[in-house]
MIMARDREN-517645 format. One record per residue: residue number from 1; x, y, z of N, C-alpha, C in turn. Coordinates in Angstrom, 2 decimals. Layout:
{NUM {X Y Z} {X Y Z} {X Y Z}}
...
REM end
This chain:
{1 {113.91 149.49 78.05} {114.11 149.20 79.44} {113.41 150.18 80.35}}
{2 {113.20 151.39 79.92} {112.47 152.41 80.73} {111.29 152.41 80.98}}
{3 {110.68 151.71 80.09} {109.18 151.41 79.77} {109.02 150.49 81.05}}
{4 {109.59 149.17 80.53} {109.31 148.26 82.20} {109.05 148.12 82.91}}
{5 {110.20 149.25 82.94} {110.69 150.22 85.06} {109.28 150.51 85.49}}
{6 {108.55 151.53 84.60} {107.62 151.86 84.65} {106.57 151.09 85.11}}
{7 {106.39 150.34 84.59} {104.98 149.59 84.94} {105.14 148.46 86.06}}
{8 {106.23 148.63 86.81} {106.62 147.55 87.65} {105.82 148.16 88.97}}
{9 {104.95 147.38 89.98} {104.83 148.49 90.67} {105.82 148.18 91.94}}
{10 {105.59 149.21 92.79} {107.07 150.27 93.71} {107.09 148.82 94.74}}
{11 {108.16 148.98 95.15} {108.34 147.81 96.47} {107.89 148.40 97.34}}
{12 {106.74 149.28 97.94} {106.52 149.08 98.93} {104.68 148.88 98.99}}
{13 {104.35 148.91 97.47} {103.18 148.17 97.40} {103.31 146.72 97.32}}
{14 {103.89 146.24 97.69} {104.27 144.67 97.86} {103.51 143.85 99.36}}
{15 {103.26 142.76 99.66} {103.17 142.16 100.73} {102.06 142.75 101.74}}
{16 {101.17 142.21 102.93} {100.27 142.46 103.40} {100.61 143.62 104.48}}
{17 {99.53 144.56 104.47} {99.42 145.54 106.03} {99.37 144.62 106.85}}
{18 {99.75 145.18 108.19} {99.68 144.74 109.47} {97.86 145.09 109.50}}
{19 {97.58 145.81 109.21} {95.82 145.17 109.44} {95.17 144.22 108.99}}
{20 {95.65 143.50 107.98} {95.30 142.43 107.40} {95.80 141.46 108.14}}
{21 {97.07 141.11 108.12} {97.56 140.50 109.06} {96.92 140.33 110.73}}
{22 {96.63 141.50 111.29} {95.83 141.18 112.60} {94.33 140.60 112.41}}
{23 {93.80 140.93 111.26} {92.24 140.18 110.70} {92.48 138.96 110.76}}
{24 {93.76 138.86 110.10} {94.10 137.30 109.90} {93.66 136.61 111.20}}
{25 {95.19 136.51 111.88} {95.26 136.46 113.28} {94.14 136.56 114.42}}
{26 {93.16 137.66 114.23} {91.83 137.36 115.48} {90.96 135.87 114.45}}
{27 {90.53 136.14 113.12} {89.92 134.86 112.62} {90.80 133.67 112.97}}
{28 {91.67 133.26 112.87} {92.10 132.16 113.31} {92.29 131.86 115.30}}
{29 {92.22 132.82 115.51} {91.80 133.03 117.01} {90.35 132.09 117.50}}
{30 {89.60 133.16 116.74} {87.89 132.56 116.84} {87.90 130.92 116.21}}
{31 {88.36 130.94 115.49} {88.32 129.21 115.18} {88.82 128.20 115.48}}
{32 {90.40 128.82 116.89} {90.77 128.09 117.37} {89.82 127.85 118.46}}
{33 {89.41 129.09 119.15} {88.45 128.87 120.44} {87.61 128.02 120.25}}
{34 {86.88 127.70 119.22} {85.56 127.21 118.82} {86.06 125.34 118.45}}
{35 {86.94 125.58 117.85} {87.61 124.23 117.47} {88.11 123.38 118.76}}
{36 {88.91 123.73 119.90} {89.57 122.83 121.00} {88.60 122.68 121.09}}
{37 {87.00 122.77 121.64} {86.46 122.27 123.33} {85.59 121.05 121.97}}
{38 {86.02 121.27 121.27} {84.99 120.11 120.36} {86.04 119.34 120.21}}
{39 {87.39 119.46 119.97} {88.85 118.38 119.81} {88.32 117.36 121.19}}
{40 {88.38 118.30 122.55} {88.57 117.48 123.46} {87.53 116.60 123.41}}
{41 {86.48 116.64 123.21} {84.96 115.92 123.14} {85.35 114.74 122.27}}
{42 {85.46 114.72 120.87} {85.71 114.00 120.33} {86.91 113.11 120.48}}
{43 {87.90 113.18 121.01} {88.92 112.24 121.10} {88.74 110.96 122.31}}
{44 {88.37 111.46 123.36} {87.85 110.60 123.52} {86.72 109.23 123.17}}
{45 {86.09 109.81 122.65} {84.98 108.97 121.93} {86.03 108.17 120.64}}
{46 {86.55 108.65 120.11} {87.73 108.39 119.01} {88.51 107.41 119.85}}
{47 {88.80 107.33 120.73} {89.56 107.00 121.23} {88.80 105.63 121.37}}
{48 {87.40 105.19 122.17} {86.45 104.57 122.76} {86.21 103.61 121.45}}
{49 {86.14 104.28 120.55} {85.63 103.36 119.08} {86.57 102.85 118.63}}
{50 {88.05 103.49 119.18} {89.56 102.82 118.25} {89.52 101.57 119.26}}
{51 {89.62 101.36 120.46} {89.77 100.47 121.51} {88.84 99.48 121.14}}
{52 {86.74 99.54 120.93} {86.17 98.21 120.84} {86.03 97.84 119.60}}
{53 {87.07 98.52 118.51} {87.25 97.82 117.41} {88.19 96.97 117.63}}
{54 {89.23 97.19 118.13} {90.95 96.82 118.72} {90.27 95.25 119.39}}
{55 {89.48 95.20 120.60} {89.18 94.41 121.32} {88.19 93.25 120.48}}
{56 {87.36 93.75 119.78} {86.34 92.71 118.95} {87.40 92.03 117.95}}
{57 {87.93 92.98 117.41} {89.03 92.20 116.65} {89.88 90.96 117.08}}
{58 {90.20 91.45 118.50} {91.12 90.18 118.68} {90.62 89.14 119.69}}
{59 {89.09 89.51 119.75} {88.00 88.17 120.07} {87.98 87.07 119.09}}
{60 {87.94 87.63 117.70} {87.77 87.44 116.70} {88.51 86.50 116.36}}
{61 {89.71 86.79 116.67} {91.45 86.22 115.93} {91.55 85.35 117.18}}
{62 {90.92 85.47 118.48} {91.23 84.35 118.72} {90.15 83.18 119.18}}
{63 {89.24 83.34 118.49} {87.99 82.18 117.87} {88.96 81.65 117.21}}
{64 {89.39 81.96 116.33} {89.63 81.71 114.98} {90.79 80.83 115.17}}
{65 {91.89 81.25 116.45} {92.99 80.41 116.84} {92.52 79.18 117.20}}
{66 {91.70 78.93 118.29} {90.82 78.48 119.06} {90.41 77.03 118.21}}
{67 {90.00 77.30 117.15} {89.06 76.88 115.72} {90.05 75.86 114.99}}
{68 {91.73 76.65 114.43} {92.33 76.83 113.76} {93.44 75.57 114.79}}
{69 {93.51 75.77 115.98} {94.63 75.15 116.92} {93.92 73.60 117.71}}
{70 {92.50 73.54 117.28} {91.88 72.95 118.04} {92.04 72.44 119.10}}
{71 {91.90 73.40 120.16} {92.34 73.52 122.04} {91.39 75.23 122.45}}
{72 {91.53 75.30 123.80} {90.60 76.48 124.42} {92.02 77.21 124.57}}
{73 {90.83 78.72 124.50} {91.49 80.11 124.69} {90.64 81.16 125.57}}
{74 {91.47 81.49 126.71} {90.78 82.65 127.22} {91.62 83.96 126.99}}
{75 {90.21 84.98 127.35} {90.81 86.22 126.47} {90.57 86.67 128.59}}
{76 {91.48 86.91 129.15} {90.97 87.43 130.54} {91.20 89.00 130.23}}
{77 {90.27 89.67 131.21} {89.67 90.81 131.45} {90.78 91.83 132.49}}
{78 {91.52 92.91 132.31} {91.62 93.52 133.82} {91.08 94.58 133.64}}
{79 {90.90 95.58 134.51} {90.40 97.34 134.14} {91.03 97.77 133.41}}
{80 {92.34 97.73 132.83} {92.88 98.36 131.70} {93.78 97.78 130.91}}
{81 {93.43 96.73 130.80} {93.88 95.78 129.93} {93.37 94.23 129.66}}
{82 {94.04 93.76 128.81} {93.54 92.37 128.38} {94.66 91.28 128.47}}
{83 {94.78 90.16 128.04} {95.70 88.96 127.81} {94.65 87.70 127.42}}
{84 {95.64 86.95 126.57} {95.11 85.96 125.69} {95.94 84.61 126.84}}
{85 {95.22 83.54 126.88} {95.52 81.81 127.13} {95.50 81.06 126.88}}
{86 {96.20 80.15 126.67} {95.90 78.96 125.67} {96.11 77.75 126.55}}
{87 {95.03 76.75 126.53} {94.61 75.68 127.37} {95.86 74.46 127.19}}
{88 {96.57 74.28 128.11} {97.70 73.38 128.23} {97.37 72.10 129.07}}
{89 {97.32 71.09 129.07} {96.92 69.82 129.62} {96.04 70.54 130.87}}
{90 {96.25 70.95 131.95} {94.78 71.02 132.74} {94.36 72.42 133.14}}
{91 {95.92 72.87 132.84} {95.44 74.59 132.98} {95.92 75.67 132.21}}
{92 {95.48 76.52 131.64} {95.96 77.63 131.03} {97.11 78.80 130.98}}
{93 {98.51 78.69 130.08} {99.09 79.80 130.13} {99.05 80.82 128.93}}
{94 {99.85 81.70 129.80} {99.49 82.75 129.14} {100.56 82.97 127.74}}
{95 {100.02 83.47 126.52} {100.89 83.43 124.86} {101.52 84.69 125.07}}
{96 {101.66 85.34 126.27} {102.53 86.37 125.94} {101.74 87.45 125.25}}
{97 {100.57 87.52 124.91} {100.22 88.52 124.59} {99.02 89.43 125.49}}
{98 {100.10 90.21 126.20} {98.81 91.42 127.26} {99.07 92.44 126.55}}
{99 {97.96 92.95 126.38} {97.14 93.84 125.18} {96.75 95.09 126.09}}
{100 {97.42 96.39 126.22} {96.82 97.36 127.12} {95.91 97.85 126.13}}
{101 {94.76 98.63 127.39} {93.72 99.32 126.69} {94.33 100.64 125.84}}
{102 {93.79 101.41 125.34} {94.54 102.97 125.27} {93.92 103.69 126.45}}
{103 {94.87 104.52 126.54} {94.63 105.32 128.07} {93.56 106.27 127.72}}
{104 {92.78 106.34 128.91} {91.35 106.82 129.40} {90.54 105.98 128.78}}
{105 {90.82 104.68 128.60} {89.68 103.87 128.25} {89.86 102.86 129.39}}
{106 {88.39 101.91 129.75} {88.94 101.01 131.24} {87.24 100.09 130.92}}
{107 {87.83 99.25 131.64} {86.53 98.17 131.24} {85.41 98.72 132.30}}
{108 {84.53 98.60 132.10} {83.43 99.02 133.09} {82.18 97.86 133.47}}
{109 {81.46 97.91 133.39} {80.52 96.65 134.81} {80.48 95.44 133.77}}
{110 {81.10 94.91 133.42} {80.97 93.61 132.12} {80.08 92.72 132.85}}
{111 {79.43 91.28 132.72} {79.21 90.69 132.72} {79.98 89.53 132.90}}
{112 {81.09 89.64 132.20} {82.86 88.22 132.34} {83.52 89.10 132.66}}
{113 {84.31 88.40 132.98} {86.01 88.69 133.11} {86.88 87.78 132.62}}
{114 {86.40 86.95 131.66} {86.98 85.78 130.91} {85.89 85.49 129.94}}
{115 {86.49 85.45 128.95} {85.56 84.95 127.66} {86.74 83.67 127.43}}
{116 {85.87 82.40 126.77} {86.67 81.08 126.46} {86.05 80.93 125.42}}
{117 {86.88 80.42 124.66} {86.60 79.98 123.46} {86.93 78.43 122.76}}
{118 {86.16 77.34 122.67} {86.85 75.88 122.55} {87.18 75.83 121.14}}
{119 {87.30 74.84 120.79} {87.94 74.04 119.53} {86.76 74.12 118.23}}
{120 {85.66 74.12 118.43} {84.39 74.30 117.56} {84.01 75.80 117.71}}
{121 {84.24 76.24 118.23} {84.43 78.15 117.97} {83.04 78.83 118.92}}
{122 {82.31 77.62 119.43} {81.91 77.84 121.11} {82.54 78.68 121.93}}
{123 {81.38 79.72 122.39} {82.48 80.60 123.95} {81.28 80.29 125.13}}
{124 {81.79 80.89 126.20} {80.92 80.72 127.42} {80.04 82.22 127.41}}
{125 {80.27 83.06 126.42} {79.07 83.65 126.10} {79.16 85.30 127.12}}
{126 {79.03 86.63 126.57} {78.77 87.63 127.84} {79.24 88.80 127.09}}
{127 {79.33 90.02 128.18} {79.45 91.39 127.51} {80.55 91.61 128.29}}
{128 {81.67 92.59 127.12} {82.51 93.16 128.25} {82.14 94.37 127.39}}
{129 {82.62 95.17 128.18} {81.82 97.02 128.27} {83.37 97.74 128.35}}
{130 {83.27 98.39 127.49} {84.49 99.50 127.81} {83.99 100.76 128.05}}
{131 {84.62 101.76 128.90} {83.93 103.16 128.85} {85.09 103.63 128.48}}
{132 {85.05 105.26 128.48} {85.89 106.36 128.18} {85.66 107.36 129.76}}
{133 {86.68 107.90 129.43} {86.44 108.85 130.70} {85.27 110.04 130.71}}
{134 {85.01 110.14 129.41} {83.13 111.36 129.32} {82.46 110.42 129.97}}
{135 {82.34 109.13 129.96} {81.49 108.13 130.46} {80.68 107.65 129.43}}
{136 {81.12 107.69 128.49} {80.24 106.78 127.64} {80.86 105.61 127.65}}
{137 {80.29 104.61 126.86} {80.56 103.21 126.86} {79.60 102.69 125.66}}
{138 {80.49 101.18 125.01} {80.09 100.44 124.34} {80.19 98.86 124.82}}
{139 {79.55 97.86 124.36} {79.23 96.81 124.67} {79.86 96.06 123.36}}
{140 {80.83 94.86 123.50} {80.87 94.00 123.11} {80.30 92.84 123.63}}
{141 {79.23 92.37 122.57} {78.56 91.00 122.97} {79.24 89.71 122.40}}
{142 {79.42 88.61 122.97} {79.79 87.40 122.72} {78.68 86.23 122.71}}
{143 {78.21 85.90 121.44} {76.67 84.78 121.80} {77.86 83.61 122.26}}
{144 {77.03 82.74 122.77} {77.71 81.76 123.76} {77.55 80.35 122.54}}
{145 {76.35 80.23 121.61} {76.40 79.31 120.80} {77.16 78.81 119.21}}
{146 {77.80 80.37 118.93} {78.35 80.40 118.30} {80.08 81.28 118.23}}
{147 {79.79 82.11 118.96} {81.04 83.04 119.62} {81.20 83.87 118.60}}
{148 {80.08 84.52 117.71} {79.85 85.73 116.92} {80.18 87.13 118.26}}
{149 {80.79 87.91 117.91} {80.98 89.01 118.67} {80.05 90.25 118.15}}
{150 {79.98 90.94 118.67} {79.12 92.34 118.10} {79.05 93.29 119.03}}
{151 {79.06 94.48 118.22} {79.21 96.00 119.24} {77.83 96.44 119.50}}
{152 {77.62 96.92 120.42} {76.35 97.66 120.70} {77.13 99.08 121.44}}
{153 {76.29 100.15 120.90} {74.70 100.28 120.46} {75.14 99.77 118.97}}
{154 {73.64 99.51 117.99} {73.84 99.40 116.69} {74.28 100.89 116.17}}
{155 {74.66 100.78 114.80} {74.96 102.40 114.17} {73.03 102.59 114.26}}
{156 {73.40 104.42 114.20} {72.18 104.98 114.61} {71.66 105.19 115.96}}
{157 {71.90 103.84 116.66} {71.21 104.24 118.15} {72.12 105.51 118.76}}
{158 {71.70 105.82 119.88} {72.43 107.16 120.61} {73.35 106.12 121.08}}
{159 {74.70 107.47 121.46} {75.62 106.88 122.58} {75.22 106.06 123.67}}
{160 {75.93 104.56 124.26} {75.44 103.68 125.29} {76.03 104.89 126.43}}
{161 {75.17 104.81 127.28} {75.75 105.21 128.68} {76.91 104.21 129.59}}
{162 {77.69 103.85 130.17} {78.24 102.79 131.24} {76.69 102.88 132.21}}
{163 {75.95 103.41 131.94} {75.05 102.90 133.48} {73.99 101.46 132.35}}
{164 {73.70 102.17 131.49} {72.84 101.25 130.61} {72.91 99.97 129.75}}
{165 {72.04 99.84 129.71} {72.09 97.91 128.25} {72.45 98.05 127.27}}
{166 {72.35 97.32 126.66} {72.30 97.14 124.67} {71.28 96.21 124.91}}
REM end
């Protein structure tokens, strides 16, 4: 048992210096500094790509209703939000489904403010544009002959501006 004792080492070589500990502490300092101002950059944009996936998607689903229900559907437009319609003998109500944007996202200079979609999966065709508050923006296109949707820019191109095309 004496032997043991011996080779155990002392409790107070145990556990870290406070200088290690403050090394610690400034490195995780520096990597927090360096890390937020790139968080904030990116979430928005994160944010911008979660929304005109969200929105193409449910262009999509409601072609497909459209297709599937054989009758018209409008998808109407507001600055920060959406809602779906479904064509009732001469005029359109609404299915109850208004769809908010996520916040700091807002539609920006579209082309519609109503996309329709008939019974053969035909729309009346156009771009709605979402931006983010950095000001970037993406383009969902709607061809009018078939009511294929698609994002612009393509992958690869640079970020769309809200001032610019696809």
């Amino acid at each position: 048992m004496a032997r043991a004792q011996i080779l155990s080492p002392p409790i107070c070589d145990r556990g870290f210096t406070l200088l290690e500990l403050l090394v610690v502490v400034a490195i995780l300092s520096i990597l927090g500094a360096v890390a937020i101002p790139i968080w904030s950059v990116l979430l928005p944009t994160y944010a911008l790509n979660s929304a005109t996936r969200q929105v193409q998607s449910e262009l999509h689903r409601t072609r497909s209703r459209a297709v599937a229900e054989n009758t018209k559907f409008h998808v109407v437009f507001s600055p920060t939000s959406y809602k779906i319609q479904r064509h009732k003998g001469k005029s359109y109500k609404d299915t109850g489904e208004d769809k908010p944007l996520p916040e700091e996202i807002f539609l920006g200079n579209s082309s519609v403010k109503t996309l329709s979609f008939d019974s053969r999966g035909t729309s009346n065709g156009g771009t709605v544009r979402l931006c983010n508050s950095n000001g970037a923006g993406k383009n969902i296109r709607v061809q009018s002959s078939t009511g294929r949707t698609r994002v612009c820019p393509m992958p690869g191109e640079p970020p769309l501006s809200c001032n610019g095309e696809c």
